[in-house]
Backbone bond lengths (Angstrom), bond angles and torsions (degrees), N, CA, C in turn:
res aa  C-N    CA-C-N  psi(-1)  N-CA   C-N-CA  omega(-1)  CA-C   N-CA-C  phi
1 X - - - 1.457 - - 1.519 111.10 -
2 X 1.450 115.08 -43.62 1.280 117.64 168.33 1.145 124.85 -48.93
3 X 1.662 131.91 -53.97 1.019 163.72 142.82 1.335 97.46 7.90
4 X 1.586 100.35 -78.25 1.848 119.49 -166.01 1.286 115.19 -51.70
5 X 1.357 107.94 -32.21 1.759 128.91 -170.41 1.183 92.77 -59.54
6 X 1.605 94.44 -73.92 1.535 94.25 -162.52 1.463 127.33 -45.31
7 X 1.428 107.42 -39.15 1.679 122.62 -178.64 1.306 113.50 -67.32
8 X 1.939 134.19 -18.09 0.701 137.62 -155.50 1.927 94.92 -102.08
9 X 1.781 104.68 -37.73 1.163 97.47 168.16 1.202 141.27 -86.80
10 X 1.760 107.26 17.95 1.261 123.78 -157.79 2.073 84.02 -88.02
11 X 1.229 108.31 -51.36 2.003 99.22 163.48 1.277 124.96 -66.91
12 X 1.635 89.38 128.92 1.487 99.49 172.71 1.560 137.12 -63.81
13 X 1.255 100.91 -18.09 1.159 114.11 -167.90 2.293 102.34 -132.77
14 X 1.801 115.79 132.59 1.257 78.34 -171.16 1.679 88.24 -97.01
15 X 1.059 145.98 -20.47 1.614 137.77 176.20 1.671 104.90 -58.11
16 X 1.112 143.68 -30.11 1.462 126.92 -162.48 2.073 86.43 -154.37
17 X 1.461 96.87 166.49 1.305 112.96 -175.83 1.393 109.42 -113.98
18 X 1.460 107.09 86.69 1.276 117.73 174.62 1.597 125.78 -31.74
19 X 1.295 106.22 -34.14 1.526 117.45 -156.73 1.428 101.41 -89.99
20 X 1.560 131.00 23.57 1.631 131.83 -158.64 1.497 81.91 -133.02
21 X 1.538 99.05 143.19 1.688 109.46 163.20 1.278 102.81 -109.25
22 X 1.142 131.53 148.26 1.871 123.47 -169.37 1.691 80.95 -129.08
23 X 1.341 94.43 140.72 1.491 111.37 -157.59 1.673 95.66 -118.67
24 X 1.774 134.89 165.75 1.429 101.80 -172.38 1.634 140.23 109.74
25 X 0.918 135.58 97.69 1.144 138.50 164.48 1.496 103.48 24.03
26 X 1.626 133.71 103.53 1.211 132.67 175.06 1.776 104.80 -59.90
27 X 1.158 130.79 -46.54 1.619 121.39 -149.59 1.666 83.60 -84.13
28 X 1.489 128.04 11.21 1.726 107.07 -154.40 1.680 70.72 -111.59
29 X 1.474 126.75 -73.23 1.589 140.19 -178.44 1.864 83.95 -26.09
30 X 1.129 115.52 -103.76 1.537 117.50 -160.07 1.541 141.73 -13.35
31 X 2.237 85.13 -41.54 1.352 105.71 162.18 2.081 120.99 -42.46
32 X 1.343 90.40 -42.40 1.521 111.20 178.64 1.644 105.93 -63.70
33 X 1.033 116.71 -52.62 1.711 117.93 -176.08 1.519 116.35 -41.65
34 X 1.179 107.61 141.02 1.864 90.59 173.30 1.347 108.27 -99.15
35 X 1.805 107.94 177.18 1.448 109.88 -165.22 1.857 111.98 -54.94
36 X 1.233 138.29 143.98 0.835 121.80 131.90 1.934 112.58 95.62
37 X 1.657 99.38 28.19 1.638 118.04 -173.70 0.756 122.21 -107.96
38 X 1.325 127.08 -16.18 1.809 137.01 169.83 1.147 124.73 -90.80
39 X 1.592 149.38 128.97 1.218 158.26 -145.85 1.713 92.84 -123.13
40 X 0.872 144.10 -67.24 1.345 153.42 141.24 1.372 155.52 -41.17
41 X 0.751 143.14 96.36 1.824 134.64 176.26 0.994 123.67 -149.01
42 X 1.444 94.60 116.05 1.806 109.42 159.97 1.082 123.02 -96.15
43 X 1.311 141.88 141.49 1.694 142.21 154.92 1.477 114.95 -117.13
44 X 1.584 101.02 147.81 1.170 104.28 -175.40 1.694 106.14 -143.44
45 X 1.663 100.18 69.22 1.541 120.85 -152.68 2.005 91.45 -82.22
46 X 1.179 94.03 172.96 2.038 116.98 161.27 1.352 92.19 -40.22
47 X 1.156 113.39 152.51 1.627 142.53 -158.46 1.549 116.53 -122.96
48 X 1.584 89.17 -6.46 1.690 102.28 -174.26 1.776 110.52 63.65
49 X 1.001 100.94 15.89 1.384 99.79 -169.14 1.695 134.21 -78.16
50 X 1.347 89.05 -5.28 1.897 117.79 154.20 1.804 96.73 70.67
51 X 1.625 110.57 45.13 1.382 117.58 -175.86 1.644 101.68 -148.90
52 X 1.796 111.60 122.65 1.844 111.52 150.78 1.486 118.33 -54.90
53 X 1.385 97.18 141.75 1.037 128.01 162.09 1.565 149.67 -129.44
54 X 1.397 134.60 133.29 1.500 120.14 -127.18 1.619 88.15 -154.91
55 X 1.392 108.50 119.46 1.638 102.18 173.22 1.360 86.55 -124.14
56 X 1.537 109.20 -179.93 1.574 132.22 171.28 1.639 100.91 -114.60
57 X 1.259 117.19 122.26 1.717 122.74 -173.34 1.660 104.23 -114.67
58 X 1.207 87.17 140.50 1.661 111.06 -177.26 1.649 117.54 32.73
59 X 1.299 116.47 -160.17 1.312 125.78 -140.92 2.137 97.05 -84.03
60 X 1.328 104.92 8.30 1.849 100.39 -153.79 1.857 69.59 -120.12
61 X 1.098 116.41 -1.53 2.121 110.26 -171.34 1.252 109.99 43.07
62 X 1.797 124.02 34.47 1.478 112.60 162.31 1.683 126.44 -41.80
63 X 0.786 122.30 143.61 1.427 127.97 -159.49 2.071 86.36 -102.06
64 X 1.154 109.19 136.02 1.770 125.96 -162.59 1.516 93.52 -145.78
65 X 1.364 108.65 114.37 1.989 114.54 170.56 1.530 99.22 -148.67
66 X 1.836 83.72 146.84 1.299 101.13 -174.88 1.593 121.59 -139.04
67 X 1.307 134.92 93.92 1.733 126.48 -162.62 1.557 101.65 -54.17
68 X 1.453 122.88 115.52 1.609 104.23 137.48 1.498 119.71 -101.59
69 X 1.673 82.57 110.19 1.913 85.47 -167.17 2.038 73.36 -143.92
70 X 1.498 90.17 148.48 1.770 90.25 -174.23 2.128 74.53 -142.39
71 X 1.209 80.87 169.91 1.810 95.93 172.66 1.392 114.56 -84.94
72 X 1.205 117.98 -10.78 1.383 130.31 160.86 1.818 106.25 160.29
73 X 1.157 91.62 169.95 1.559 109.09 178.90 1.203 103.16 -28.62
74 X 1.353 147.20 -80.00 1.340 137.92 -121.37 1.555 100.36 -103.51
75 X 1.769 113.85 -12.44 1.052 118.64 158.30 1.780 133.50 -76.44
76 X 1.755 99.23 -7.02 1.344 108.68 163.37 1.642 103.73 -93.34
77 X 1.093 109.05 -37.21 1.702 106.55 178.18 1.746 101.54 -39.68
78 X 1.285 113.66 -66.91 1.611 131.96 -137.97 1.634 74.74 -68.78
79 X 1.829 137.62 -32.25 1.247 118.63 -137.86 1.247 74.93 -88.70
80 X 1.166 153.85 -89.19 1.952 159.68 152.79 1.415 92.32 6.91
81 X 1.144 140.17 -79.46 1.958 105.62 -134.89 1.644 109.00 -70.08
82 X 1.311 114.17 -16.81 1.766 94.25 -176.28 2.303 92.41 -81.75
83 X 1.022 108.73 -16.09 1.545 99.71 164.39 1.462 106.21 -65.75
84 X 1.468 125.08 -57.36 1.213 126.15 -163.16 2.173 118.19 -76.51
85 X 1.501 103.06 -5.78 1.244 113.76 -174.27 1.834 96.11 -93.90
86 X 1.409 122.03 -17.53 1.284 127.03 -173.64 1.434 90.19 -84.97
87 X 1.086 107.08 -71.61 2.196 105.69 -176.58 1.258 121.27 -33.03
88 X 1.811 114.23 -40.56 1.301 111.75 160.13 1.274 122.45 -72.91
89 X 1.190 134.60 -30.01 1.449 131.04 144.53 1.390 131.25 -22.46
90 X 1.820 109.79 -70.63 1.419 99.31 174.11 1.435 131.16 -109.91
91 X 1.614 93.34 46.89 2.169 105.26 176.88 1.455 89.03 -129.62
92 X 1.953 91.50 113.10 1.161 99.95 161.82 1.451 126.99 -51.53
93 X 1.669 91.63 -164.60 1.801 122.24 -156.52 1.957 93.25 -64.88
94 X 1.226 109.57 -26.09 1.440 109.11 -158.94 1.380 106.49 -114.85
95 X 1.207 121.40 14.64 1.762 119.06 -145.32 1.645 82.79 -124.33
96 X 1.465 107.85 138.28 1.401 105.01 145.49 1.646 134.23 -128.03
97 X 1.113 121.48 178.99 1.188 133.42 -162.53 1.724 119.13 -109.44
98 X 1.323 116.19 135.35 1.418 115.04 -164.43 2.020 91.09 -128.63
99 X 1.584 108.78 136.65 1.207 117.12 175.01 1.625 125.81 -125.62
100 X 0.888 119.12 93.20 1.657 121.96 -160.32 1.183 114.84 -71.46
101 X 1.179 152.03 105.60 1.601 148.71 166.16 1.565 123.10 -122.29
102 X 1.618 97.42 -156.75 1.814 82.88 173.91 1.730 93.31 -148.82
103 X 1.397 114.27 -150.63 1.294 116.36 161.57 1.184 131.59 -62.92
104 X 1.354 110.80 -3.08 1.875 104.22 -166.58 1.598 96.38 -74.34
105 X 1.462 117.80 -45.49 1.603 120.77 -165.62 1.098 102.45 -140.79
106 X 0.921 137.43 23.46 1.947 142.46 174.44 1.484 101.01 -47.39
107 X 1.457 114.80 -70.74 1.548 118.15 177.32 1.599 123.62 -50.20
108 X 1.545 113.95 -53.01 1.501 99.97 153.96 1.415 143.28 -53.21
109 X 1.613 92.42 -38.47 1.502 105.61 174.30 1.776 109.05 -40.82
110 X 1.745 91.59 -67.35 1.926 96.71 175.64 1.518 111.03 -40.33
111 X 0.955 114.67 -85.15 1.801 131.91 170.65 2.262 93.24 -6.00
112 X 1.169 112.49 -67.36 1.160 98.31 -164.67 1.714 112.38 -77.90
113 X 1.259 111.87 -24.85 2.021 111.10 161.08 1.003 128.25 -81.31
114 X 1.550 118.41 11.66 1.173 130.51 179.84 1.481 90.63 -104.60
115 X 1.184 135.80 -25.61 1.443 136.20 -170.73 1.736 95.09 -90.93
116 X 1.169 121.32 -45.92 1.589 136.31 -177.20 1.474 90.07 -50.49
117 X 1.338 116.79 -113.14 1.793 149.98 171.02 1.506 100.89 -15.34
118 X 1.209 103.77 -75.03 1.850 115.13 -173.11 1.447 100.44 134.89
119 X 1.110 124.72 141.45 1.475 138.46 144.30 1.246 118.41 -5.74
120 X 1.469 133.64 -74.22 1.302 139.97 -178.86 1.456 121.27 -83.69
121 X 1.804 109.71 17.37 1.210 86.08 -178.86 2.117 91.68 -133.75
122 X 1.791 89.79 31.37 1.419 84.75 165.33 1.682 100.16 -94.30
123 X 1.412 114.10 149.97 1.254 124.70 -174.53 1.342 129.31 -89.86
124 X 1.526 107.82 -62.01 1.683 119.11 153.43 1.230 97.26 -156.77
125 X 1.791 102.90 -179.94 1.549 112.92 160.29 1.804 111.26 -122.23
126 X 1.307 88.73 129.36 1.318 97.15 165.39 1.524 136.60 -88.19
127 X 1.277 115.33 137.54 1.650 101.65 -143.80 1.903 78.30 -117.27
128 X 1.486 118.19 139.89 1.169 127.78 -161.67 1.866 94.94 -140.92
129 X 1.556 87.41 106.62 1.666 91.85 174.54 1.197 111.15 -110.72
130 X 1.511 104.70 146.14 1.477 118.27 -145.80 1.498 86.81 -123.46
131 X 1.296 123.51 168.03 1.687 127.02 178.19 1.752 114.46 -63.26
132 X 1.182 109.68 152.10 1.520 106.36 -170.10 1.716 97.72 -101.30
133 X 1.493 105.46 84.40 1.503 120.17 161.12 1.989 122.66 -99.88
134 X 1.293 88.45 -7.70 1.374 89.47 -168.46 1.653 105.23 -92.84
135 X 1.625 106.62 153.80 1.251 100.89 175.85 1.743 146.77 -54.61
136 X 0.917 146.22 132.80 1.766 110.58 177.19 1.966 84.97 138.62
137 X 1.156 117.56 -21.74 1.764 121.88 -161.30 1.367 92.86 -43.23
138 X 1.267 99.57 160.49 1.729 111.97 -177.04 1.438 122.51 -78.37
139 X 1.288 124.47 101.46 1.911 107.11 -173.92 1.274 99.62 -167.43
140 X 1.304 121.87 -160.58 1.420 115.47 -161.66 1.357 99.31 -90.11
141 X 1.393 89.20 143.22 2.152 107.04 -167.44 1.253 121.90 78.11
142 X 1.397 112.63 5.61 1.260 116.16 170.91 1.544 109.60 -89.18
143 X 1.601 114.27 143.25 0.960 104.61 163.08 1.717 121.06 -129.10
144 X 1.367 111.19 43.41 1.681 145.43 -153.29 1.243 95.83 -149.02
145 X 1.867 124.00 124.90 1.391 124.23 144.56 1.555 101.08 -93.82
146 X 1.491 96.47 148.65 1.028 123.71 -162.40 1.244 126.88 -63.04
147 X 1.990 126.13 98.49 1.357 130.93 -177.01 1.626 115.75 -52.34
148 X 1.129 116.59 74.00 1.612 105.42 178.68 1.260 97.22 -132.38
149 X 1.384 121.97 46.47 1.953 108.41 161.05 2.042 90.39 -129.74
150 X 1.361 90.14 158.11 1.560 103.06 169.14 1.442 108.68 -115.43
151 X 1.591 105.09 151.89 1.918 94.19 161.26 1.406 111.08 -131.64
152 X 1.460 97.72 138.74 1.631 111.72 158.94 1.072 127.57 -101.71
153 X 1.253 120.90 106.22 1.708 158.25 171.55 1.946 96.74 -55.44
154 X 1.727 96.45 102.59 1.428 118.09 171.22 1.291 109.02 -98.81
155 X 1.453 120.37 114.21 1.659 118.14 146.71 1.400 109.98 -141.38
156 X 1.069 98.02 -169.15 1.599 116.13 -150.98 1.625 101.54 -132.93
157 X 1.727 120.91 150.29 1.844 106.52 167.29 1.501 114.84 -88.38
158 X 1.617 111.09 -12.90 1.196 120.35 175.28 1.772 129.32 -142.47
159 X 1.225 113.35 173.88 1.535 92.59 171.40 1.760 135.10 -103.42
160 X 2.004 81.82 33.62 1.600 87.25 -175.68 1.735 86.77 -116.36
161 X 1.079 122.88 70.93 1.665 128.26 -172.57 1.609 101.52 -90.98
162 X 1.538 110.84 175.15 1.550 108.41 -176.53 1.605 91.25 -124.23
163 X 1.258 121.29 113.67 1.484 115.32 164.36 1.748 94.00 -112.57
164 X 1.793 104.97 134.85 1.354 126.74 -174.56 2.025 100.06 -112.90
165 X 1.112 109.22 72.53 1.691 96.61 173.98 1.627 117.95 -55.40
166 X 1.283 91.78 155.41 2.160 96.83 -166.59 1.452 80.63 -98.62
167 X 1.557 107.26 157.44 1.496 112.58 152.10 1.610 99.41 -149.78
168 X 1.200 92.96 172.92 1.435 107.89 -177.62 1.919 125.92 -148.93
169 X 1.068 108.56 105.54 1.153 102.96 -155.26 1.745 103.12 -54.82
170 X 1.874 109.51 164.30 1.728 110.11 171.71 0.996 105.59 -83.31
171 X 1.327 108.69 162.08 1.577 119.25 171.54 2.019 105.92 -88.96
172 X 1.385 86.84 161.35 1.633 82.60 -174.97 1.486 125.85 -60.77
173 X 1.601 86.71 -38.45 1.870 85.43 165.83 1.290 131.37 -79.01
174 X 1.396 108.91 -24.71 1.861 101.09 158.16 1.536 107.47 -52.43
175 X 0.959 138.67 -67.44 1.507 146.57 175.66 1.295 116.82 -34.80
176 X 1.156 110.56 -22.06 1.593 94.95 -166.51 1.708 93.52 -113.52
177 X 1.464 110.71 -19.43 1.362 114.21 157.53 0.906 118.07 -62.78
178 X 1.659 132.58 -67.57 1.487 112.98 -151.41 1.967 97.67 -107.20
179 X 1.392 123.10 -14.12 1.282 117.28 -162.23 1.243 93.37 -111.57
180 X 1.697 125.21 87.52 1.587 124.90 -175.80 1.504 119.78 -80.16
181 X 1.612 96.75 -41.53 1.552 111.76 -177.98 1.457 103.86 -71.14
182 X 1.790 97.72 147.23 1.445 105.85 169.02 1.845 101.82 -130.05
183 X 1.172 99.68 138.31 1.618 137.87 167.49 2.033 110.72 -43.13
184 X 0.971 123.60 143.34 1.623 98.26 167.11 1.213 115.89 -93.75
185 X 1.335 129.09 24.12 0.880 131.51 154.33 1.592 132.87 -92.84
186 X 1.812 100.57 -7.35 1.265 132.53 151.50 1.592 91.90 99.48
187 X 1.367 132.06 44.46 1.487 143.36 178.95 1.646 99.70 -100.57
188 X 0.819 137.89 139.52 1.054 143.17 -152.90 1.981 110.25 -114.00
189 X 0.976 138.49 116.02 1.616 137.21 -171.33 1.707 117.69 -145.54
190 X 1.260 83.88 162.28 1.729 101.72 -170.47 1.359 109.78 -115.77
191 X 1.707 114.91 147.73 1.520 111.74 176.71 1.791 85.59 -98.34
192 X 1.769 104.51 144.45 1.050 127.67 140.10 1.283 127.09 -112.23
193 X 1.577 118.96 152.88 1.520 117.25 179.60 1.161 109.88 -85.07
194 X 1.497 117.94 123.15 1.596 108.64 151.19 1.312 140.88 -30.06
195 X 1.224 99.68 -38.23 1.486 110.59 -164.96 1.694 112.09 -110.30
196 X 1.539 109.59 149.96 1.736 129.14 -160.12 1.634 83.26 -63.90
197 X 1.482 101.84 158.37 1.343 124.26 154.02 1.648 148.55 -30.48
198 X 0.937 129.18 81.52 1.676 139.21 -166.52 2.222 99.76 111.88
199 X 0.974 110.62 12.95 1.141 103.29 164.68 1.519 126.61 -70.08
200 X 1.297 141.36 162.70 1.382 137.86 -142.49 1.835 94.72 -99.45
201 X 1.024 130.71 176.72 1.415 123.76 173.35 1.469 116.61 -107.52
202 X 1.219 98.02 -21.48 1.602 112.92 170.64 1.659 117.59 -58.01
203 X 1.473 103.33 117.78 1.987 112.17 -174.61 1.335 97.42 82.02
204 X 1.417 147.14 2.40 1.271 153.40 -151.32 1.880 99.95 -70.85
205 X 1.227 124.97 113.64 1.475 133.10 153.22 1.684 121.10 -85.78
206 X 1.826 87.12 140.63 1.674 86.68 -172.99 1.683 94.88 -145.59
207 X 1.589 83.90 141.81 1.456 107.23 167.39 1.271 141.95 -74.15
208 X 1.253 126.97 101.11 1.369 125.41 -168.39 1.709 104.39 -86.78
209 X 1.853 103.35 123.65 1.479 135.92 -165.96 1.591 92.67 -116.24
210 X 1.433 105.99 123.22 1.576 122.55 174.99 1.380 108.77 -85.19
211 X 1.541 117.98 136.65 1.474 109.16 177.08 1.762 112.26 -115.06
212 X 1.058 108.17 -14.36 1.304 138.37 173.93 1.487 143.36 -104.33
């Protein structure tokens, strides 16, 4: 009896076997999942971005390529939502879902999980800026500001979801660097400027950021 226990708690999960990587056609693996087994999901699918791509993987430098080239937009849509109608399928009542893209189809992308999920049960988007290496940056002769943020598209299947925020405590010398002011309650805070870069200081408003 002991035995069984133990073996039974040796899975993490008792609907699906956490400890398996399913290798393979994502919409074919999922088909297999049952309703309602995933607590989590992120994707970080083709970008629609109508460009190959070619890495070198692990320690043997197998060579791994993949086209994201679609016949157009709505033909990358159609290739994603029966993927994205399965994810809502198997993430439970409490679980939510994370969708990574960029500008090529971000707005359609939403448009079609808003039809999936529902309207009210997209949450936010998180806008993820990445270094400005790519061409197009804003300056003279440009006529492109510069594509260097991504977004991840948050929703949920319901509104009894589990969001777990990370924190991390400061170190003393960050603190004593950037968070000088103290509170009388002995909370510790920072002035920020309201206002963008090369602005004048004169009438200047600032935001007080708690570090403590």
């Amino acid at each position: 009896m002991l035995g069984a226990m133990a073996k039974a708690a040796s899975k993490p999960s008792a609907v699906i076997d956490t400890r398996v990587i399913y290798c393979g056609d994502n919409l074919e693996q999922l088909r297999k999942l049952p309703n309602a087994c995933v607590d989590l999901i992120y994707i970080d699918p083709p970008f629609n971005s109508n460009r190959n791509y070619e890495v070198f993987w692990g320690e043997t430098k197998a060579k791994r390529a993949f086209a994201d080239r679609h016949a157009s937009t709505q033909a990358y849509i159609e290739f994603m939502r029966p993927r994205c109608v399965e994810l809502h399928r198997v993430l439970k009542k409490t679980g939510s879902f994370y969708y990574h893209c960029d500008w090529h189809a971000s707005h359609y992308v939403k448009v079609m999980l808003d039809q999936i999920f529902g309207e009210n049960f997209f949450r936010n988007e998180i806008i993820w800026k990445r270094a400005s290496t790519v061409k197009g940056n804003f300056g003279q002769g440009s006529k492109l500001w510069s594509p260097n943020t991504d977004s991840i598209l948050f929703y949920s299947k319901t509104d009894d979801y589990v969001l777990n925020p990370q924190f991390k405590e400061y170190s003393d010398d960050y603190l004593t660097k950037f968070y000088k002011h103290t509170e009388s309650d002995g909370r510790r805070y920072r002035l920020i400027s309201m206002i963008g870069p090369g602005g004048g200081a004169k009438g200047q408003s600032f935001l007080r950021m708690h570090g403590s």
